[in-house]
C-alpha positions in Angstrom: 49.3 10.3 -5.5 46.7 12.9 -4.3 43.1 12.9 -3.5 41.7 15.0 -5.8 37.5 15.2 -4.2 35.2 12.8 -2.7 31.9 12.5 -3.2 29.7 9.9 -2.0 26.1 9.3 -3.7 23.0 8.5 -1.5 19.7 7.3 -2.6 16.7 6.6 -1.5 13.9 4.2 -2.9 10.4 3.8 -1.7 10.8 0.5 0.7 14.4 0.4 -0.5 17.5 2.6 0.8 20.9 2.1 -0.6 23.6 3.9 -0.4 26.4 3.5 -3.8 30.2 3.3 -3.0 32.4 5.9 -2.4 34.5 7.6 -5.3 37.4 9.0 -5.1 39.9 10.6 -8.0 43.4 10.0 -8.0 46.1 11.6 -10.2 49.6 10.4 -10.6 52.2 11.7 -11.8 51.3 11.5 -15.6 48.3 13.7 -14.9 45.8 10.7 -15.8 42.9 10.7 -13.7 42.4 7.5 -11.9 39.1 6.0 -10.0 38.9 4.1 -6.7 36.0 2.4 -7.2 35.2 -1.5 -6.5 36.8 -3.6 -8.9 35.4 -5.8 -11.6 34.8 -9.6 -9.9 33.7 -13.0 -11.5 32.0 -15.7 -8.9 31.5 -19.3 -10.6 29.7 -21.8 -9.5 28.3 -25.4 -10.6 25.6 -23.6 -12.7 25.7 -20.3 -13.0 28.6 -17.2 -13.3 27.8 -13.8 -11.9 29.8 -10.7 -12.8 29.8 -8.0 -10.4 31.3 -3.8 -10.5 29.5 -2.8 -7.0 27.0 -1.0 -9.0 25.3 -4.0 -10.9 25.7 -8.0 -10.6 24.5 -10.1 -13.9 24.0 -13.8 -13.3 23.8 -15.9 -16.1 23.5 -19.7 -16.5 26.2 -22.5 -17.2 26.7 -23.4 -19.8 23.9 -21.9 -21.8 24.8 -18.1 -21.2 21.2 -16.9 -20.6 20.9 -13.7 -18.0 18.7 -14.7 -15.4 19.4 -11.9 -13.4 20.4 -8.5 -13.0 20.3 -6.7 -9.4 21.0 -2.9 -8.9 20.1 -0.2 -6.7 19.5 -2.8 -3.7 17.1 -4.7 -6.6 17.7 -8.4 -6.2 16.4 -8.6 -10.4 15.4 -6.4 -12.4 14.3 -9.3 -15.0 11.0 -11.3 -14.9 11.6 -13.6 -11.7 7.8 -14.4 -12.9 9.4 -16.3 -15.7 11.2 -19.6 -15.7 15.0 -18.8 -15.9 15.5 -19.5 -19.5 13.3 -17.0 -20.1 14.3 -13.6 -18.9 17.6 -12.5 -21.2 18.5 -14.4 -24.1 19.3 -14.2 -27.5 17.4 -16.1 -29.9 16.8 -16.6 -34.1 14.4 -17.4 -36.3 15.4 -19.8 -39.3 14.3 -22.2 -41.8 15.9 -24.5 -44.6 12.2 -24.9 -46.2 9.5 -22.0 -46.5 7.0 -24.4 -44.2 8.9 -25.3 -41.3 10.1 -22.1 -39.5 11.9 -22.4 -36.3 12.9 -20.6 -33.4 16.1 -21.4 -31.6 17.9 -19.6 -28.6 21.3 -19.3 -28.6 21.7 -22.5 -25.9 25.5 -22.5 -25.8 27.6 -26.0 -25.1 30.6 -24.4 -23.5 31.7 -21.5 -21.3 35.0 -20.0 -21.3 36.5 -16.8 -19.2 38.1 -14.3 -21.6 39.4 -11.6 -19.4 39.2 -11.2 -15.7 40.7 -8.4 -14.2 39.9 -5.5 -12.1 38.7 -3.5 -14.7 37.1 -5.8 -17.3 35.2 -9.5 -17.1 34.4 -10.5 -20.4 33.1 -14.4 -20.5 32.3 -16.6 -23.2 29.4 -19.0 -24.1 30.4 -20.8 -27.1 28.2 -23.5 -29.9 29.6 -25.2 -32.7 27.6 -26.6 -35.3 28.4 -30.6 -35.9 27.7 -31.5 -38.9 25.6 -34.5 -37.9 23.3 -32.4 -36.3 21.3 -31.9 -39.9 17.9 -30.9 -37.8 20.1 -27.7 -36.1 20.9 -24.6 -37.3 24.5 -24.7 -39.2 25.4 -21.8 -37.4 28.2 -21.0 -35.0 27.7 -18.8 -32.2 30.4 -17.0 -29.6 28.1 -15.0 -27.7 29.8 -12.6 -25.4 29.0 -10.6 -21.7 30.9 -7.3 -20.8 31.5 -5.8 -17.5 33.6 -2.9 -17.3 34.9 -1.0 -13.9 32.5 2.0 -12.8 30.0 1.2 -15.9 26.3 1.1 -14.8 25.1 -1.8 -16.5 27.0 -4.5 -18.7 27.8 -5.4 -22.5 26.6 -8.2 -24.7 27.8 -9.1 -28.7 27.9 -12.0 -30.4 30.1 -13.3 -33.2 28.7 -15.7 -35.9 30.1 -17.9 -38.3 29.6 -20.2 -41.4 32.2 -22.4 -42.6 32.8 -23.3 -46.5 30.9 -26.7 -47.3 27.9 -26.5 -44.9 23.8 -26.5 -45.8 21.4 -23.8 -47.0 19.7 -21.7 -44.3 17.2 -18.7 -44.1 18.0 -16.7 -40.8 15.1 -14.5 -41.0 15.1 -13.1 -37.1 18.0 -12.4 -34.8 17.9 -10.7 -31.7 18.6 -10.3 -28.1 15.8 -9.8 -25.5 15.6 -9.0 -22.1 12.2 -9.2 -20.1 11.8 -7.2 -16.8 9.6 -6.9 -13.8 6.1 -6.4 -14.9 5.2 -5.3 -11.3 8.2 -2.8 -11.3 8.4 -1.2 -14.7 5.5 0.6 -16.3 6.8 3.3 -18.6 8.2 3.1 -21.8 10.1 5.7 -23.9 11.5 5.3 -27.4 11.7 9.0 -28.3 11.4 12.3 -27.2 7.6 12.3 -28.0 6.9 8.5 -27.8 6.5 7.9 -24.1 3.9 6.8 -22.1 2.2 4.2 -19.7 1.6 0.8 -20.5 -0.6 -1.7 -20.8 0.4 -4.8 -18.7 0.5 -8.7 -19.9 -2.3 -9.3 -17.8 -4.7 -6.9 -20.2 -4.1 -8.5 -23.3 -4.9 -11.7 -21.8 -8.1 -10.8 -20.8 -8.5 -8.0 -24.1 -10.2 -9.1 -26.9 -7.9 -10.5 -30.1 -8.3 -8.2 -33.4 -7.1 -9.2 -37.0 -4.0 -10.5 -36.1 -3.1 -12.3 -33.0 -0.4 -9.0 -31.9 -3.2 -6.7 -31.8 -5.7 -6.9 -28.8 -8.7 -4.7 -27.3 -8.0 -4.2 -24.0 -11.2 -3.9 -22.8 -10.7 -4.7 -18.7 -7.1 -3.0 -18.0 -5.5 -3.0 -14.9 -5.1 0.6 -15.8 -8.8 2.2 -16.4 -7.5 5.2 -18.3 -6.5 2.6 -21.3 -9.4 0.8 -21.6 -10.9 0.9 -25.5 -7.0 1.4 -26.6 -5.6 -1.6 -29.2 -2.5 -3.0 -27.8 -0.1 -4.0 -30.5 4.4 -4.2 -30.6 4.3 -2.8 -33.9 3.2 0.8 -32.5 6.8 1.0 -31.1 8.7 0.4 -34.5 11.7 2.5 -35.2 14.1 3.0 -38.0 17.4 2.2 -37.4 18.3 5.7 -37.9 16.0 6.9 -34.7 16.6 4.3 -32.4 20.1 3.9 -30.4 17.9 3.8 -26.7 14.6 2.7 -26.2 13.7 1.0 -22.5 11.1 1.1 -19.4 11.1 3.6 -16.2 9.7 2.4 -12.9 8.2 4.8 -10.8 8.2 2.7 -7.4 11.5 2.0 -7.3 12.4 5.0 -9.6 14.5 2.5 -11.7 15.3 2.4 -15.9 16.6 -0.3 -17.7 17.8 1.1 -21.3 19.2 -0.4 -24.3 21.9 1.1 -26.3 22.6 0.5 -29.8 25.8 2.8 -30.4 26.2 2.2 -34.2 24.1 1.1 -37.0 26.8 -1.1 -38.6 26.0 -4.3 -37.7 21.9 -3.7 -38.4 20.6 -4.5 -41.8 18.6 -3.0 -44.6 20.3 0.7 -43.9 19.0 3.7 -42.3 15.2 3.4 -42.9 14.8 -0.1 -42.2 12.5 -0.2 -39.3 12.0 -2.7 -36.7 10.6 -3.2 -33.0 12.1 -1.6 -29.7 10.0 -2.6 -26.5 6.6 -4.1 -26.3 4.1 -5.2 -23.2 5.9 -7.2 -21.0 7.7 -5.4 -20.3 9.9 -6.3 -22.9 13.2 -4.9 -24.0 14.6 -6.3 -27.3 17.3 -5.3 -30.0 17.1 -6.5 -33.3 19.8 -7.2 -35.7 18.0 -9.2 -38.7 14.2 -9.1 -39.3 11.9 -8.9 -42.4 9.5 -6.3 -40.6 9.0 -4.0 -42.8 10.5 -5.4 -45.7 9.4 -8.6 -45.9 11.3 -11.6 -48.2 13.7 -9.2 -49.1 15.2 -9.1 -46.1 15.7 -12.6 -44.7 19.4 -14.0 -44.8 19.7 -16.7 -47.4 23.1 -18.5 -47.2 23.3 -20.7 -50.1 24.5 -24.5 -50.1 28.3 -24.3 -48.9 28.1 -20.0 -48.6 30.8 -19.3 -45.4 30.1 -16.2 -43.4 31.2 -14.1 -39.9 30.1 -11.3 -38.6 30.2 -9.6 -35.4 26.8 -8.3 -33.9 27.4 -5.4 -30.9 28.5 -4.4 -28.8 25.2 -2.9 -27.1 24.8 -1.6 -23.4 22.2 -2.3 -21.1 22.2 0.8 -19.1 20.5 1.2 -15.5 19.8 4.2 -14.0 17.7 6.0 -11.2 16.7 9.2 -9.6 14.7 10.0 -6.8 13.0 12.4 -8.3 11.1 9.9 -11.6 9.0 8.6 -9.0 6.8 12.1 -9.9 8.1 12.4 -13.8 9.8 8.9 -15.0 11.0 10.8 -18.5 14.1 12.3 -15.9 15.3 8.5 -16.2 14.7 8.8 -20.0 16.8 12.1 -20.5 19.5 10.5 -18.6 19.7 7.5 -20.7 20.3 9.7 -23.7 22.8 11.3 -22.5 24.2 7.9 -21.6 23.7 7.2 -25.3 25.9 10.3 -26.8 28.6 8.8 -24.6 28.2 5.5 -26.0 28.2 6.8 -29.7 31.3 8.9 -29.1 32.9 6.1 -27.4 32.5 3.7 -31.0 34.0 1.7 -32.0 35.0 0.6 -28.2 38.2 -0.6 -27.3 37.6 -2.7 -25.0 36.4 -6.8 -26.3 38.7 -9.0 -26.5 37.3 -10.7 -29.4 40.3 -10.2 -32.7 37.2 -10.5 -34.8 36.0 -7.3 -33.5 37.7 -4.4 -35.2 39.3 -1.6 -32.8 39.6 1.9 -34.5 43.3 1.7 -35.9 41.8 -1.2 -38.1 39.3 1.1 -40.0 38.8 4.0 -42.3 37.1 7.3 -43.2 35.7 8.1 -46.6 35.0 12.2 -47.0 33.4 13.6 -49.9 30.7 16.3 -50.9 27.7 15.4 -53.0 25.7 18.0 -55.3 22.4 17.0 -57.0 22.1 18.0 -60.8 18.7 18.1 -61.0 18.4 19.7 -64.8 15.6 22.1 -63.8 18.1 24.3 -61.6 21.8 24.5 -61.0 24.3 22.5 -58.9 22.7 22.3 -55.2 24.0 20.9 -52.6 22.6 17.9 -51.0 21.8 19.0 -47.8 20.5 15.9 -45.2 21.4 13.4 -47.4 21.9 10.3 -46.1 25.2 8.3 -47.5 26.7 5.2 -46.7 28.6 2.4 -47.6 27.4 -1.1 -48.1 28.6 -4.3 -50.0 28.6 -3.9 -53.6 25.2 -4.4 -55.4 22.6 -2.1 -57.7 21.3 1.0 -56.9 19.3 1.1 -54.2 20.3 -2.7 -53.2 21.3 -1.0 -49.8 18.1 -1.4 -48.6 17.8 -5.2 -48.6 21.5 -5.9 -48.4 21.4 -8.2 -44.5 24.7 -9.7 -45.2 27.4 -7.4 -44.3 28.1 -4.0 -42.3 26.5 -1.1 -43.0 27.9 2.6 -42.1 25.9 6.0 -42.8 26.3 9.0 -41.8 24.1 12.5 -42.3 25.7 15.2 -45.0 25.3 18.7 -43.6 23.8 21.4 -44.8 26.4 22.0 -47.9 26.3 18.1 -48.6 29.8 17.6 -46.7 29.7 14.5 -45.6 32.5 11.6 -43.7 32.1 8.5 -42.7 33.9 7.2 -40.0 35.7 4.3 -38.5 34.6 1.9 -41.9 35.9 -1.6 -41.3 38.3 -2.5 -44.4 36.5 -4.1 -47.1 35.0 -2.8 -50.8 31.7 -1.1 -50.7 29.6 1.2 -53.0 29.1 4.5 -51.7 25.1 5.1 -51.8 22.8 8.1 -50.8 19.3 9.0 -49.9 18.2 12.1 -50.2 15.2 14.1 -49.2 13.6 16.2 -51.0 14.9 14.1 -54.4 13.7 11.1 -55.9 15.8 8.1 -56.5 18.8 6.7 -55.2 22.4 8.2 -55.5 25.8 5.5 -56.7 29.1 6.1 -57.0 30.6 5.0 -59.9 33.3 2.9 -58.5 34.1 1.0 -55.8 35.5 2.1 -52.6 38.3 0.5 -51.3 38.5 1.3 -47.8 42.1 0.0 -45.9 43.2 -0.1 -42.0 43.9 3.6 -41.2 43.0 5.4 -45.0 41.7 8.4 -45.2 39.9 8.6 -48.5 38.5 11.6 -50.3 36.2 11.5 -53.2 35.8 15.2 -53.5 32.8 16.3 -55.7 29.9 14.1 -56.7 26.8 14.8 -58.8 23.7 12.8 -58.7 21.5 13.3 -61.2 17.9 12.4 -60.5 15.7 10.2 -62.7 14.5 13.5 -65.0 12.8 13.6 -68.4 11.3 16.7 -68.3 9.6 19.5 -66.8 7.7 19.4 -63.7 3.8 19.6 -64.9 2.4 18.6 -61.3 3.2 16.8 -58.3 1.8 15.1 -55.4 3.6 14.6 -51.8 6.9 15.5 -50.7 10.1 12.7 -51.9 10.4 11.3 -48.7 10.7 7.7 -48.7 7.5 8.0 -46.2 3.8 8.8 -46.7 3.7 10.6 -43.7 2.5 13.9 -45.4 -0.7 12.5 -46.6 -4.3 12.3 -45.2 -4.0 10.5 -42.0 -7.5 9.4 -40.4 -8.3 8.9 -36.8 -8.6 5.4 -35.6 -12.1 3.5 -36.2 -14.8 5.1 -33.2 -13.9 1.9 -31.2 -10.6 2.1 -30.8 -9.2 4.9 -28.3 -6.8 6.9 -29.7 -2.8 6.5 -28.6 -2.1 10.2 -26.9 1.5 11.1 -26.8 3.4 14.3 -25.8 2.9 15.7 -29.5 1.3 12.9 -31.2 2.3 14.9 -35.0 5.2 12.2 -35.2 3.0 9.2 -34.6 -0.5 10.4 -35.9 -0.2 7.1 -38.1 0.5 4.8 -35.2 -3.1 3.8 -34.4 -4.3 0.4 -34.9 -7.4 0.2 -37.7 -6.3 3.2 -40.0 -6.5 1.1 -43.1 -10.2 0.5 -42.2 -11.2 4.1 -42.8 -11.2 3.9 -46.5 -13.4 2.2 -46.7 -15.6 3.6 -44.4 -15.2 7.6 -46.0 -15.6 5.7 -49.8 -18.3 3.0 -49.2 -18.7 2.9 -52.9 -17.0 5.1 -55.2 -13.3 5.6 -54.7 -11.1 8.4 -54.3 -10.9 11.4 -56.9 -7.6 13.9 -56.8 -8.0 17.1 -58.6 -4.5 18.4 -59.5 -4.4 22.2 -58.8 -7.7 22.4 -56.5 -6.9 19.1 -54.2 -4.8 19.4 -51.2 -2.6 16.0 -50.6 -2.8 16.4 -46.9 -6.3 16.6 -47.3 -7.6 14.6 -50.1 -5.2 11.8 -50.5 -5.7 8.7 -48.5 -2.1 7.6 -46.7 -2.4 4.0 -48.2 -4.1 2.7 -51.4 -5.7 -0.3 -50.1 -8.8 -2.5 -50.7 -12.6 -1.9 -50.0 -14.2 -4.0 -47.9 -17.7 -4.9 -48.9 -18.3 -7.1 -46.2 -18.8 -10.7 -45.2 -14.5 -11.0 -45.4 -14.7 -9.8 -48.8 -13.1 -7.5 -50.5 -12.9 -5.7 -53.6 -9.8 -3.9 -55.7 -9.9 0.0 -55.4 -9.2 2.6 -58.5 -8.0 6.0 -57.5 -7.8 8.6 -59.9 -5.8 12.0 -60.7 -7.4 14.3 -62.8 -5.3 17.1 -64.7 -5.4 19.5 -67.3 -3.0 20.1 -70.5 -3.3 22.7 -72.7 -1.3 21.8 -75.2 -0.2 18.3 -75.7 2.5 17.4 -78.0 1.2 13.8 -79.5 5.2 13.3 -81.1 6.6 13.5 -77.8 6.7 11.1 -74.5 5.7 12.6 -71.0 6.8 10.4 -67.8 5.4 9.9 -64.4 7.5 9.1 -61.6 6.0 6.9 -59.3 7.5 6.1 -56.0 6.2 3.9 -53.4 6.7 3.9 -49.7 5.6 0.8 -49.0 3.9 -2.4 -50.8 2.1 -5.6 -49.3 1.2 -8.1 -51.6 -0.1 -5.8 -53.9 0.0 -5.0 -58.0 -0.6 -1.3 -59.0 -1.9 -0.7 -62.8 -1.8 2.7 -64.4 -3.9 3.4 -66.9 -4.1 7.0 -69.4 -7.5 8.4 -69.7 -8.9 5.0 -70.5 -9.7 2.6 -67.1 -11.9 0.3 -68.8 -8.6 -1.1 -71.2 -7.9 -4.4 -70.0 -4.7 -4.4 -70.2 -2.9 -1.6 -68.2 -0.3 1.0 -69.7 1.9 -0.2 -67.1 2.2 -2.5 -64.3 4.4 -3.2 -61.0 2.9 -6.9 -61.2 3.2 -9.1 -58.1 5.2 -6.6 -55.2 6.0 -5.9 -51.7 5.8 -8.2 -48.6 6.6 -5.3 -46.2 3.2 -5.6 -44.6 3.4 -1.9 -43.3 0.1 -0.7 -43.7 -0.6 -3.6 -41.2 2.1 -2.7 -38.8 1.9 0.8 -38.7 4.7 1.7 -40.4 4.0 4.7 -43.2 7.0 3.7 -45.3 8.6 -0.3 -45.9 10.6 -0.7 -49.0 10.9 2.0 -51.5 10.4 1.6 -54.9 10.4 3.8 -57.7 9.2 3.5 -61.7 9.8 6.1 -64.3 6.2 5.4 -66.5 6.9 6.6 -70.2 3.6 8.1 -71.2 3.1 8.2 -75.3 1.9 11.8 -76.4 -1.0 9.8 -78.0 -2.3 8.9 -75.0 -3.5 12.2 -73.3 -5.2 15.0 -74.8 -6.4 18.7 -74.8 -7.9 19.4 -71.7 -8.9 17.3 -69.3 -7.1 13.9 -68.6 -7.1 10.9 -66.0 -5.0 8.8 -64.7 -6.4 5.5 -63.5 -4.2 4.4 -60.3 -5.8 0.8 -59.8 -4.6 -1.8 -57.0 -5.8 -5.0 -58.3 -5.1 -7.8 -55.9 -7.7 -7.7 -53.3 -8.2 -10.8 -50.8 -7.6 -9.0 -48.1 -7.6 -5.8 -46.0 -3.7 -5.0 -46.0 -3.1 -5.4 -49.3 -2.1 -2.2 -51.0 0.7 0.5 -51.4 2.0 3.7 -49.7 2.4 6.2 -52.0 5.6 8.5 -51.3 5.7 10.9 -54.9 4.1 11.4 -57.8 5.2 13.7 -60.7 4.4 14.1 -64.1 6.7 15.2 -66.5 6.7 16.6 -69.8 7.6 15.8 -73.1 11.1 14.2 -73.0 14.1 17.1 -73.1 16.8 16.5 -76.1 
């Protein structure tokens, strides 16, 4: 055995020096290169269990697994020592058995049990089983797991959960894990490249002022005067699921990060574009693994009387890191926890729990396939950027608000070549999104995906809802309504300022406000041909608010020309929405006075997006068969009317509009 190099890392911290251990390669005689490092240990006590790599120690309590602290860099705790102990780093779950009595439970496990303890691996176990006497808990069982790995920087955590035949209905409509730091230590918070930036601190939304809902405050005396007239709220910080695998906080004084790392989608619901929340004042780190943000009803976990279910949630990594030099630029700890990331997304699915209910790589799949889009109007094309993905068996489109099983997507290239890897066995339908196209892609058959297969589906066609010819359009198909008319906030609220604020232009608290405010009485009019949608088309179709609470349904309306319109035939308009919140959208053909509309969504959407910030929820999409009869010579109107109106987030998102012409045979 021969020493390969040595190096030995020293930092210094403002008010803190440490120095890390010493590392040291070794190769033996197979050529595989071994570290010296400190070794993995486990210290139990009476009421707590602390597992320690020389880089990081985790404490967390007997026998109700919650972290209570974690020190690093000569830290004693990163976490909120501010905080009682059961309330620092926990995971946690919203449920119900009846719509009016909502709970919130933490994961308060009854037993602890050491998995593994080695050298090179401590993995412990905090265990509850549900009694069936307990009729007033949640009928849930919960294995909820802590990783620590040799040389790592930080530590593991998953969760296995588990409903056995015979037991009582239950709504889970929340689960999480959440981790709450040091609110004198960590100021910065990045979730992207371009979202970064300062926060405010608890302290200012205490003494802010609260706006129309109770997460949205004024801070109008900050501990920070540069924020002062800026609307706190959690829901700025929303992600999809696609766009967030890190998100944390960077101290500055010690130059310190604590980063979460989500290295696969699979155990998230609702698919690619289901969004949810990252990091909010706190500080508060959080990932979540069931919510209805941004989707509403649709997306709450109903088990059924006597429904059994498992599933494994995680691995994630809590990642700390620090530099010297992010006491002058803290994004340097950001740009180090992605690179952190692309190791940890390589790395899936990880070998190393214990758990048999976790599946290793040799117990999975890949499904490979190309997919072309037959579009009617041009030929074969490929579908470049599609997302695909498999998820359990259901309708098209039911990807979106499927929150029972795994999930796995993956991003076609530019020639619509696409694989998915490491698939856990099981039969799926293969489903795509694609941008640029309407609708949502199926496969025709189920996939059967086996420990070890290798599938190939070869060629597929999608073929878009089409009746005819393109006569006009508005937006880009998107899924989002990003690409319309976007106002700055109301004058009283401060503007959010990021590195290039064109990502999160419609991140501002009080947007939905401005309709009213640029159409005090008459509502919105879109010329097709001399209108710019970027311009001229309001991001969200909400109500007016006349004041006094009250408010009043709004009728936008699209005005076209034909010159030739053949009565005999049907035209279509394809209508899809980004996002709905308790809202019902009535077309109506060159007559809005009818009482009863040409069409109707009725009673949809509970995504509450327009609310949170969100420019997209659920999609929907309706193909509206237009009699020829209905529109004439010259110039026609469509009436676009939102109807329910009692308050000021009602409305829709708007992603698409086309109008077709007369049917092709």
């Amino acid at each position: 055995m021969q020493i390969m190099w040595m190096k030995i890392y020293v930092m210094e911290f403002t008010m803190i020096a440490f120095t890390f251990f010493v590392v040291a390669d070794y190769r033996p005689h197979n050529g595989q290169i071994l570290t010296e490092t400190p070794v993995v240990k486990l210290d139990i006590r009476t009421e707590q269990v602390t597992m320690s790599n020389g880089i990081a120690n985790v404490t967390l309590s007997i026998p109700d697994g919650l972290v209570t602290s974690v020190s690093y860099g000569g830290i004693d705790n990163l976490l909120a020592t501010q905080n009682v102990k059961n309330n620092r780093g926990y995971w946690d779950v919203f449920w119900n058995r009846t719509a009016s009595r909502r709970v919130r439970t933490k994961f308060l496990r009854k037993s602890f049990e050491v998995i593994l303890d080695s050298e090179h691996q401590v993995e412990i176990s905090f265990k509850s089983t549900w009694n069936t006497s307990e009729s007033d808990e949640l009928p849930l069982n919960s294995d909820i797991r802590f990783v620590m790995l040799r040389d790592t920087p930080g530590f593991y955590t998953y969760a296995i959960f588990e409903r056995l035949e015979g037991w009582p209905l239950v709504y889970i409509e929340n689960l999480r894990v959440v981790f709450k730091l040091q609110q004198d230590m960590f100021h910065y918070m990045a979730i992207s490249d371009e979202r970064q930036r300062v926060m405010p601190m608890q302290v200012d939304r205490e003494t802010g002022k609260v706006l129309d809902y109770k997460e949205a405050v004024l801070l109008t005396n900050p501990t920070n005067p540069d924020l002062i007239g800026e609307a706190d709220d959690k829901y700025f910080y929303a992600n999809d699921n696609k766009d967030d695998k890190v998100h944390g906080w960077g101290g500055a004084n010690p130059p310190v990060g604590f980063w979460m790392i989500i290295p696969s989608e699979e155990f998230r619901t609702g698919g690619p574009y289901k969004q949810d929340l990252t990091s909010h004042v706190g500080p508060t780190v959080l990932s979540v693994f069931v919510s209805r943000h941004y989707a509403g009803e649709d997306l709450v976990i109903k088990f059924q009387q006597g429904e059994p279910w498992k599933k494994v949630i995680g691995p994630v990594f809590l990642y700390l890191n620090s530099n010297d030099s992010a006491k002058d630029n803290p994004s340097i700890l950001w740009n180090d926890a992605k690179k952190r990331m692309n190791q940890e997304v390589a790395s899936w699915p990880y070998g190393f729990p214990v758990s048999t209910d976790y599946i290793k790589s040799n117990q999975r799949g890949t499904v490979k396939g190309q997919l072309f889009i037959n579009d009617s109007t041009t030929d074969l094309v490929p579908a470049s950027n599609a997302y695909i993905g498999l998820a359990l068996p259901g309708d098209v489109g039911s990807w979106q608000r499927e929150c029972k099983g795994y999930q796995f997507w993956t991003k076609a290239d530019s020639c619509g070549n696409f694989t998915i890897e490491n698939v856990i066995s099981g039969s799926y339908n293969l489903y795509a999104a694609i941008p640029g196209i309407i609708g949502d892609y199926k496969y025709n058959s189920d996939v059967q995906v086996t420990p070890g297969s290798s599938i190939e589906l070869g060629s597929l066609v999608y073929n878009p809802p089409r009746n005819g010819a393109t006569l006009w359009e508005i937006g880009v198909p998107d899924r989002t309504a990003a690409e319309f008319f976007v106002p700055t906030p109301p004058p009283q609220f401060k503007v959010h300022i990021y590195q290039n604020n064109s990502e999160s232009i419609f991140r501002q608290y009080g947007l939905w406000e401005q309709y009213s405010a640029l159409y005090p009485e008459n509502d919105l009019v879109y010329n097709v041909g001399t209108s710019n949608y970027s311009k001229d088309w309001f991001f969200a179709h909400v109500t007016r608010n006349i004041g006094n609470k009250t408010y009043e349904a709004t009728t936008w309306r699209i005005v076209f020309n034909l010159e030739c319109v053949d009565n005999a035939s049907n035209y279509t308009l394809q209508l899809a929405l980004a996002a709905a919140q308790g809202a019902e959208l009535q077309v109506r053909f060159n007559d809005g006075e009818i009482a009863a509309p040409h069409f109707t969504t009725g009673k949809i959407g509970g995504d509450n997006a327009i609310a949170r910030h969100g420019i997209h929820g659920l999609y929907f999409l309706y193909s509206i068969g237009v009699q020829g009869n209905l529109l004439v010579n010259g110039t026609n109107k469509i009436f676009l009317t939102q109807a329910i109106a009692t308050n000021p987030f009602q409305g829709v998102m708007y992603d698409y509009l086309r109008f077709e012409g007369p049917h092709q045979r």
